[in-house]
N, C-alpha and C positions, 0 to 999 in steps of 0.2 A: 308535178314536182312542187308548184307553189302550194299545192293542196295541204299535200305534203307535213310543207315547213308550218304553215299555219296551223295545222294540227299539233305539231309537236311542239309550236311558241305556245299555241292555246293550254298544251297538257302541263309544259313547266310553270306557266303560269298558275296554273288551278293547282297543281301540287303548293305555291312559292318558292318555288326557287327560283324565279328570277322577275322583274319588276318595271314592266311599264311605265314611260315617264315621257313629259309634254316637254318639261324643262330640266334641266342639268340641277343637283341641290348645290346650293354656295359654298361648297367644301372648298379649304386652301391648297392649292399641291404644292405649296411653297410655305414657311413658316415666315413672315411678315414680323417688322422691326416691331408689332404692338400688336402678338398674337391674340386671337378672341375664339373661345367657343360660343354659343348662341345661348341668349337668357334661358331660355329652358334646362340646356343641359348644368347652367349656375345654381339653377333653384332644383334642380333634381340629384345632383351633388352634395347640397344640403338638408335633402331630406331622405336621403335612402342610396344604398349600394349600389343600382343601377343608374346610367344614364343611357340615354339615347342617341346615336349618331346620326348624322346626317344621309345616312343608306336605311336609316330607319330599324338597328342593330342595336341591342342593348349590352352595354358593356360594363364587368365590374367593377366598381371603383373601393378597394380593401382597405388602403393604406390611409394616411392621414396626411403624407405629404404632398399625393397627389388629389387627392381631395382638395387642401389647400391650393394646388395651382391650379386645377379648375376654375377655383369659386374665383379667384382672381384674375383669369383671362378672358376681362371685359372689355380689353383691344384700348386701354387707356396707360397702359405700362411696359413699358419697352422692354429687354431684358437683363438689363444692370437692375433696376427694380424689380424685377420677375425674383433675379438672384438674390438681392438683399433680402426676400422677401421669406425665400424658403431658408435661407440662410439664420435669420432669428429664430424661423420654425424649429430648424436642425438646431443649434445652440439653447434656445429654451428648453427642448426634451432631454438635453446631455445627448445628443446623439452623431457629434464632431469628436473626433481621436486626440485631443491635441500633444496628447502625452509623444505618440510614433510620428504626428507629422508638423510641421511647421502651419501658420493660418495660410499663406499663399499658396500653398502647397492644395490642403483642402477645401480651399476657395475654387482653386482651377478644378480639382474635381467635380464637385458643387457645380459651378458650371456646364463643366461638360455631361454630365449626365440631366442636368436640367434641358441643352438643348441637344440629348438622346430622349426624350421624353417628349418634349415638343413635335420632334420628327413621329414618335410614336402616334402622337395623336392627331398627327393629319394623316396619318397611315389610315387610321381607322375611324377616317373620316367625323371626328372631333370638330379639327377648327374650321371655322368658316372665314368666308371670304370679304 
């Protein structure tokens, strides 16, 4: 039986799909008052469509807003600045409504989809710890 199992950890492994490890990678399962991804994945954000996650996964990165909150979670900005941040992002491209909504109104939005965003990327193992 142990034969077995060591055979079929041995054949998943040599296919990869699945990955041996001495220590745990410093992924957050929680998003922290001054979220951070890891300098790498900052510099790899600003230089091409992929980054890399902490399971060793490469992920695309399309858009420009989320580019932008990348390159800025160096774990030095809490998330009232995280928001202000993408907040000028969205207002500089013309890309807030304000004709259909009132600012507080798009603000709480703004918000709330920056910290559905946040949740995403400790999903897929982004932020670190």
């Amino acid at each position: 039986m142990a034969e077995q199992l060591s055979t079929f950890l041995l054949d998943l492994y040599g296919a990869g799909v699945v990955e041996f490890r001495t220590i745990a990678p410093p992924i957050a399962r929680t998003i922290s008052e001054r979220p951070a991804v890891s300098p790498l994945t900052r510099w790899q954000v600003q230089h091409g469509a992929f980054v890399t996650s902490q399971f060793h996964i490469g992920v695309r990165i399309d858009d420009e807003i989320a580019r932008c909150l990348l390159a800025s979670l160096d774990g030095t900005l809490d998330h009232p600045a995280l928001l202000e941040k993408i907040w000028r992002l969205l207002k500089s491209k013309n890309a807030l409504n304000f004709q259909d909504h009132d600012e507080g109104e798009l603000r709480r939005k703004v918000q709330a989809d920056l910290e559905n965003n946040l949740e995403k990327l400790a999903r897929l193992g982004l932020l670190i710890a």
